[in-house]
C-alpha positions, 0 to 999 in steps of 0.5 A: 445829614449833607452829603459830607467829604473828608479826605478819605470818607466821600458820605454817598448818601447823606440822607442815609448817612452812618449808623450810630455804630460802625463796625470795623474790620480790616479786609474791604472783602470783610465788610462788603460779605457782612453787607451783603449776608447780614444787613438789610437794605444795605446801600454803600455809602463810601467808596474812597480808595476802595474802602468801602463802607455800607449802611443797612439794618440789622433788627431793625436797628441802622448799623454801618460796616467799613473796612479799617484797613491794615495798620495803626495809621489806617484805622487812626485815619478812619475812624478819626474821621467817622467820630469827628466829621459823620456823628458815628458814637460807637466803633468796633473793631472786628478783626482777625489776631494772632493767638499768644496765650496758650489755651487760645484755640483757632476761631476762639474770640477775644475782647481786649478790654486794654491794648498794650501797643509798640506804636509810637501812636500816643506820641502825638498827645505830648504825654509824660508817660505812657497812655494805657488804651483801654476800651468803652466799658459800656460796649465791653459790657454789652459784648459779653452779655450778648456772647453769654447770651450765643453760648460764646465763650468770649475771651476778655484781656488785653491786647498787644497792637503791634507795628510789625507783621513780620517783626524781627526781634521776635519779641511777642513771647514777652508780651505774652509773659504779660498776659496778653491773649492775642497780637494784631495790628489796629486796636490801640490807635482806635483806643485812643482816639475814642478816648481822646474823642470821647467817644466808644471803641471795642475790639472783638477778634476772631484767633486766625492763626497761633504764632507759636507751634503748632502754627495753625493759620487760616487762609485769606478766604476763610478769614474773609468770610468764615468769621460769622460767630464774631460777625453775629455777635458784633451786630447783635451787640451793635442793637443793644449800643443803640440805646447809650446816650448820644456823646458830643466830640471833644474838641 
């Protein structure tokens, strides 16, 4: 691969390049421990805006990490760009959420096998209706194997992506009522542009704090470098995506 630049990816390394997956979490602190602890090899490959993006080996399998950033337009930008422009196949969001369902503990993770969202993201496919983000059933899949295969008990459901960190309608009880596990802020625009794209997306999220009482949180450190069950379960995961057949971008 050339040494590729987009707006917001400047590819390093173009002999290197991304791995097949890319793992996403929000926090560029996130990605550069999981470089750094879990990779082998690990080379950094963009530095944009201090979004750092690593590529190493993990089994002997080539995985990349990069940060998202915060929000629905952030990880929309990147992770259009990795599919469209760098050949990535599989993108999964590692990120932390807010617990709704009561049973939800702290350090619990879930999988949303859908993202309900209050983004006006979709608007720009010129739907009559409303889109229903879902993720790659194949990476779903292939998640849960490798969690039954850990002794994690992965939680599958949907998610609520929501705009708002701090919302003032105070609405995400309703959104519990319908079953979603968990809030955060990125994985239905990432949905949607895999589906769009053709291409495989899949949110994991470790619970970081419960948004109703007792409302434990985690700290900012503890949330960059604690989440390692959600990390080996991501890249263990990543190894088993190697062997999908390649898909081609939509135009």
């Amino acid at each position: 691969m050339d040494r590729i630049k987009t707006p917001h990816i400047d590819l390093l390394d173009g002999k290197l390049g991304f791995g097949k997956t890319v793992l996403m979490p929000g926090d560029p602190l996130r990605s550069k421990y999981i470089a750094e602890h879990f990779l082998d090899r690990p080379v950094l490959v963009n530095s944009v805006r201090g979004v750092n993006g690593y590529t190493g080996y993990y089994d002997g399998v080539k995985v990349s990490v990069m940060a998202s950033g915060m929000g629905m337009p952030s990880i929309g930008i990147y992770s259009y760009e990795l599919y469209r422009y760098f050949g990535v196949q599989n993108i999964m969001r590692i990120g932390s959420a807010g617990g709704m369902a009561e049973d939800l503990k702290v350090r619990d993770i879930v999988a949303g096998i859908g993202a309900c969202t209050n983004s006006s993201y979709g608007r720009q496919y010129g739907l009559d209706g409303t889109i229903a983000p879902v993720c790659s059933f194949d990476m779903l899949v292939a998640a849960k194997e490798t969690a039954d295969g850990m002794g994690i008990g992965l939680r599958v459901g949907n998610l609520l992506s929501s705009d708002t960190f701090y919302d003032d309608t105070r609405k995400s009880g309703e959104w519990a009522k319908m079953g979603c596990l968990a809030v955060e802020m990125e994985a239905a625009a990432l949905y949607m542009n895999a589906l769009r794209l053709k291409k495989r997306a899949l949110a994991i999220c470790t619970i970081s704090d419960l948004i109703f009482p007792p409302y434990t949180a985690l700290d900012a450190v503890e949330r960059e470098q604690s989440f390692t069950q959600m990390m080996e379960l991501a890249l263990k995961t990543a190894v088993k995506l190697e062997g999908l057949p390649f898909l081609e971008v939509e135009e």
